[in-house]
N, C-alpha and C positions, 0 to 999 in steps of 0.2 A: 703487746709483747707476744711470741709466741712459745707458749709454756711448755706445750708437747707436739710432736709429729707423729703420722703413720704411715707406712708404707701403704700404698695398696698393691696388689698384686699383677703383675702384668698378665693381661687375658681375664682380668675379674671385674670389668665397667663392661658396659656395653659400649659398642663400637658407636653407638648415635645414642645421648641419653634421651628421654623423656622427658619432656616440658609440661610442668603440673601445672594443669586447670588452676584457675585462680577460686575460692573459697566465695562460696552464693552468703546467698545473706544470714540465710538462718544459720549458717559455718561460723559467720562471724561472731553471729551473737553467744553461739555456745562458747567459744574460742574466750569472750570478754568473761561470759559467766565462770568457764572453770577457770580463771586469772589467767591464761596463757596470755594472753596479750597485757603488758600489765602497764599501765594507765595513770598509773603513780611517777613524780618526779623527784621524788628524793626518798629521804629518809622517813620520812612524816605517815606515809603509806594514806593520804590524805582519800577522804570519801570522793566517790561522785558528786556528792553534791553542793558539795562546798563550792563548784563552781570550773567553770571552761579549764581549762587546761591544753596544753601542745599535744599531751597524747590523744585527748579524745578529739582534738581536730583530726587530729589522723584517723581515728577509728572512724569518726561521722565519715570523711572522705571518702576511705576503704567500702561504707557500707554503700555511700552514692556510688560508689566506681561498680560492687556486685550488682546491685542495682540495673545499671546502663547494661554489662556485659550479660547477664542475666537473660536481658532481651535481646540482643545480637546473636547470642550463643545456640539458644534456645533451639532454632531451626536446622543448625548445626549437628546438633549434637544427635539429633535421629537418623543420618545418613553415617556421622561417626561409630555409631554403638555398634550398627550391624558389622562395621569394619573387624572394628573391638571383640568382639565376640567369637569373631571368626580367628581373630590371630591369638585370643586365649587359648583356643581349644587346639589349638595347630602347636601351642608351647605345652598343652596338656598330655602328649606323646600317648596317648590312648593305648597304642599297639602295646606298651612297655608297661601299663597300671597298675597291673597285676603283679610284676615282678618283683618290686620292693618288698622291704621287708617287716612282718607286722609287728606292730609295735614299737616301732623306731617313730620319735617325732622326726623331723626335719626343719633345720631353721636354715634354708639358703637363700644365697642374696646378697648383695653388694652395700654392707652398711658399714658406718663408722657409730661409735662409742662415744657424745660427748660429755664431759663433766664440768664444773665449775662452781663459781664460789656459792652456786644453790645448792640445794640437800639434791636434786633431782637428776638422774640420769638420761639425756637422750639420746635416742636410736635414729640415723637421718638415712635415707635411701640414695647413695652417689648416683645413682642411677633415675633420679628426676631432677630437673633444674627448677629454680628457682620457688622450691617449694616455699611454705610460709610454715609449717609447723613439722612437726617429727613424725617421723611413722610409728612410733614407741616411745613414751615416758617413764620410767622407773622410779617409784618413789617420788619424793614431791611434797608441795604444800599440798593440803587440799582444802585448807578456812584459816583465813584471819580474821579476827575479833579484835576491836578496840572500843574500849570502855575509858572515857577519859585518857588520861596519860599510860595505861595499863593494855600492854598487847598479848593476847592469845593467839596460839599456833598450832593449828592440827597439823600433823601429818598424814600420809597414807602408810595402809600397811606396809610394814616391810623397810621404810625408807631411810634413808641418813637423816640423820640433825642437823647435821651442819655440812661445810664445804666438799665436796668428791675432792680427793685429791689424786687418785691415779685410779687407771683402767689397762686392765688386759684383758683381750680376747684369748678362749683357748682354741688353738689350731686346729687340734683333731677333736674336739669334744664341741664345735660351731655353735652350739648353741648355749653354750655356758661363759659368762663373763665376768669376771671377779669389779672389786670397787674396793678402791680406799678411801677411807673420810677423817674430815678434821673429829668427828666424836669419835676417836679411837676406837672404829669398829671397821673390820673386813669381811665385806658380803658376796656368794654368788649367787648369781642369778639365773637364773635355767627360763632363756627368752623362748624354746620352743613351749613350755607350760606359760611362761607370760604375756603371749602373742598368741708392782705386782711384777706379776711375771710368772708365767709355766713353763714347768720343762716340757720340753717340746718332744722328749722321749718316753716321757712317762706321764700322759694326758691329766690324771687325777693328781699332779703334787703340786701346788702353786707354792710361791714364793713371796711373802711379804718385810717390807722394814719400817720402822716407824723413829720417830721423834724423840722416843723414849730409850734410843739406844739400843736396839734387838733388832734381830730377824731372827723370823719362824716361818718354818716350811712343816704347810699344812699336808697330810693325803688324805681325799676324800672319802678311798675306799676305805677306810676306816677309823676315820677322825683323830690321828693321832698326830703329835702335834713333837715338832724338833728344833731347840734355840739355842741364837748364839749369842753373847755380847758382844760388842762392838765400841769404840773409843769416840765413836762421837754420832752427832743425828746423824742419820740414814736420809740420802738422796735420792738414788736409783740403785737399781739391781738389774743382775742379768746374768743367765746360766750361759755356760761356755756350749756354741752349740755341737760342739765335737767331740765335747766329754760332761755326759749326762750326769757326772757326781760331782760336779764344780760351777762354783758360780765364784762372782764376783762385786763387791757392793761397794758405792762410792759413798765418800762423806763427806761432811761440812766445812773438816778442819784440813779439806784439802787434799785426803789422802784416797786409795782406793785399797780392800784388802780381797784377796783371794781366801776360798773357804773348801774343803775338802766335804762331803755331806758323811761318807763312811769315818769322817774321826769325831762326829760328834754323837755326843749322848740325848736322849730325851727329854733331857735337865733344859729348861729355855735360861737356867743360868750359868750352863756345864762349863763357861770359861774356854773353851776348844780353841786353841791357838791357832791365827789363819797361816796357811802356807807362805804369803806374802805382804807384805805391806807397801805397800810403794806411796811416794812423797810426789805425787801427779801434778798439783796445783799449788796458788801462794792463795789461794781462798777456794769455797764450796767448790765440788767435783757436781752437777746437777745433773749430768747424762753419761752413760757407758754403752757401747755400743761395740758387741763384737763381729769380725768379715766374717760374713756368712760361709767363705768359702777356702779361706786361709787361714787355718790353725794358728792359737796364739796371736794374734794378730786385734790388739784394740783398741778404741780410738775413745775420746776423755773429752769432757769440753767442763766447763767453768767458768764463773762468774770474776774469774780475773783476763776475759778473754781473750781465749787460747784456746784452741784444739789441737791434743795433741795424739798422736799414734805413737804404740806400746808393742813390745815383742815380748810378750808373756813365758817363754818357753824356758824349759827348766823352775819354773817359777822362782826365774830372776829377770825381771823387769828390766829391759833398756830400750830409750830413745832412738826412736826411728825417724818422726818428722816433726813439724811444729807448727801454726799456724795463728795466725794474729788476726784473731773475729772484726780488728779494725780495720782490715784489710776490705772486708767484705761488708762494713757497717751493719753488722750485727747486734754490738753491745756487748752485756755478758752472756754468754751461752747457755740456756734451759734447756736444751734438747739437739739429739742429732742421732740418726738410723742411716745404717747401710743397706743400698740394695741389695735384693737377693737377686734380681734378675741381673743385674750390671754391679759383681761386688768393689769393683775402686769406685762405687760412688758412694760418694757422705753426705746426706742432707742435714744441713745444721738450721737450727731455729735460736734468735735469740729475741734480747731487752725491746730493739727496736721494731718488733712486731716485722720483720724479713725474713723469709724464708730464702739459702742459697746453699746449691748443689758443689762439691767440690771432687772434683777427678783426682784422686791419691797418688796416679801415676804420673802426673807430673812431676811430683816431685822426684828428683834425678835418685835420691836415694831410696825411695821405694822401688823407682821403676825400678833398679838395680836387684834389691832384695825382693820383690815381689812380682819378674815380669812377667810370671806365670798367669797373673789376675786376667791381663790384657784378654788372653784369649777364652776368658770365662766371660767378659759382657758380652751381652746379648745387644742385636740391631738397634739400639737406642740410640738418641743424637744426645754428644757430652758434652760438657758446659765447656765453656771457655776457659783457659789455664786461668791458675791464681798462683803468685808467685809465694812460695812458701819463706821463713825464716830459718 
């Protein structure tokens, strides 16, 4: 299934990615020693030595294959280096070194954020194919012990306990990334010393919800901390990008509420009445996603699947379009993001592990109510109509 999406930015890959060298021997062996590669087939977390297994054929294989390529490579790679080294120092822009500013770290680069049902965060490079490992791990196992029926578990510093359950990058502050996890704890992490949701107006305020019925919005410049209750778990979140004192948070029982941040108190049980309630779905609301580039304007998906688009304005809520995630065999809907470079596009992600792009302006009644959008995509090729409900 596909649980979450991210845009990347258009002009932020490189136009030809890089193809990572394949992992020499002694990569591999480090790779088996810190668990990355993990060699275990179920639950049991069973020894080496207990005997062959499918994973360590693959690892013996892998090391035969560094092996072979090892010696192929070898002669290769002396006439490559000097290449290499030349077009480092040409991306080093020398003339300009000096200009930067001191004491700023810099974390740039074309990564994605992934989380999952490990305690561990990784950081992958879009800009090398077919890597085997992450350019960054965040947190993590680092030893298991098992003593009879009895398992031990270290952690690394800093790390979740249990499941990531959501990731945001901050936009203007690049090198800082929030985390949620199933041990009820929200972390950031500042990748330029290690290597949700932020307003995207105010780089230090992050946004979090939880299972417990709340959101609280954190600011970093000065730890203080602002909550709401809420009528049921918290799904996703998302600040309105047009009006930096409003967000909007979906739920489980279906609904989605609009929240004002100036009517609430410091109380994280101040009761703050949301500006709106809306009756979105007949089950979980899992994704909200607002058009980057039309006011008011947001689109809903659910595990009764359905996506639907919202005219938020006045904050009174009315139906715009609808769409049937069977349409596009989907499943139920975990996730969906507007472009910002082409904003009628909706990429939805659902159950059946499909990713698909849907153009808004087909539909006769947005084109009508929004055909302003049209001439905001940028030169991209758009998907194929899908007939709406």
């Amino acid at each position: 299934m596909i649980s979450s999406l991210c845009r990347v930015p258009k002009g932020a890959s490189k136009p030809i990615p890089v193809v990572a060298e394949p992992p020499s021997k002694e990569e591999l062996k480090e790779m088996v020693k810190s668990g990355f590669l993990n060699i275990s087939d179920g639950e049991g977390d069973e020894e080496m030595e207990d005997g062959p297994s499918n994973g360590m054929d693959e690892i013996n294989h892998a090391f035969a294959a560094a092996d072979a390529l090892g010696k192929t490579l070898a002669s290769a790679n002396l006439g490559n280096s000097i290449q290499s080294v030349t077009d480092d120092l040409k991306e080093l822009d020398m003339d300009h070194y000096d200009d930067e500013d001191d004491g700023v770290e810099i974390f740039s680069g074309n990564f994605i954020a992934i989380g999952s049902m490990d305690p561990a965060i990784e950081i992958w490079d879009l800009d090398i194919m077919d890597e085997v490992q992450p350019f960054l791990v965040l947190g993590g196992v680092s030893e298991k012990k098992r003593k009879g029926k009895k398992k031990s578990v270290k952690y690394k510093e800093n790390s979740h306990r249990d499941a990531v359950l959501g990731l945001a990058w901050n936009k203007i502050l690049r090198n800082l990334l929030a985390s949620a996890s199933a041990d009820d704890s929200v972390k950031i992490w500042d990748l330029a010393k290690e290597a949700f949701t932020w307003n995207q107006d105010i780089p230090e305020v992050l946004l979090s919800g939880s299972f417990d019925r709340s959101v609280v919005m954190m600011d970093m410049r000065s730890s203080s901390r602002t909550g709401w209750s809420v009528s049921a778990d918290v799904e996703s979140l998302a600040w309105d990008p047009h009006n930096n004192n409003f967000y909007v948070v979906s739920l489980e029982d279906g609904t989605v509420q609009g929240f004002d941040i100036r009517a609430a108190s410091s109380n994280a049980d101040s009761g703050a009445k949301p500006s709106f309630t809306l009756h979105a779905h007949d089950k979980a609301v899992c994704a909200v996603s607002y058009n980057p580039s039309t006011a008011n304007l947001l689109a809903t998906g659910s595990t009764d699947k359905m996506v639907k688009l919202w005219d938020l304005s006045n904050n009174q809520p009315s139906s715009v379009a609808s769409l049937k995630a069977l349409r596009l065999n989907l499943g139920a809907v975990f996730s969906l993001s507007f472009s910002e470079d082409s904003p009628s596009l909706l990429a939805i992600g659902g159950s059946k592990g499909k990713l698909q792009v849907w153009d808004i302006l087909c539909d006769p009644g947005v084109e009508r109510k929004y055909k302003g959008l049209r001439n905001q995509n940028m030169n991209l090729p758009l998907p194929p109509p899908v007939a709406t409900d």
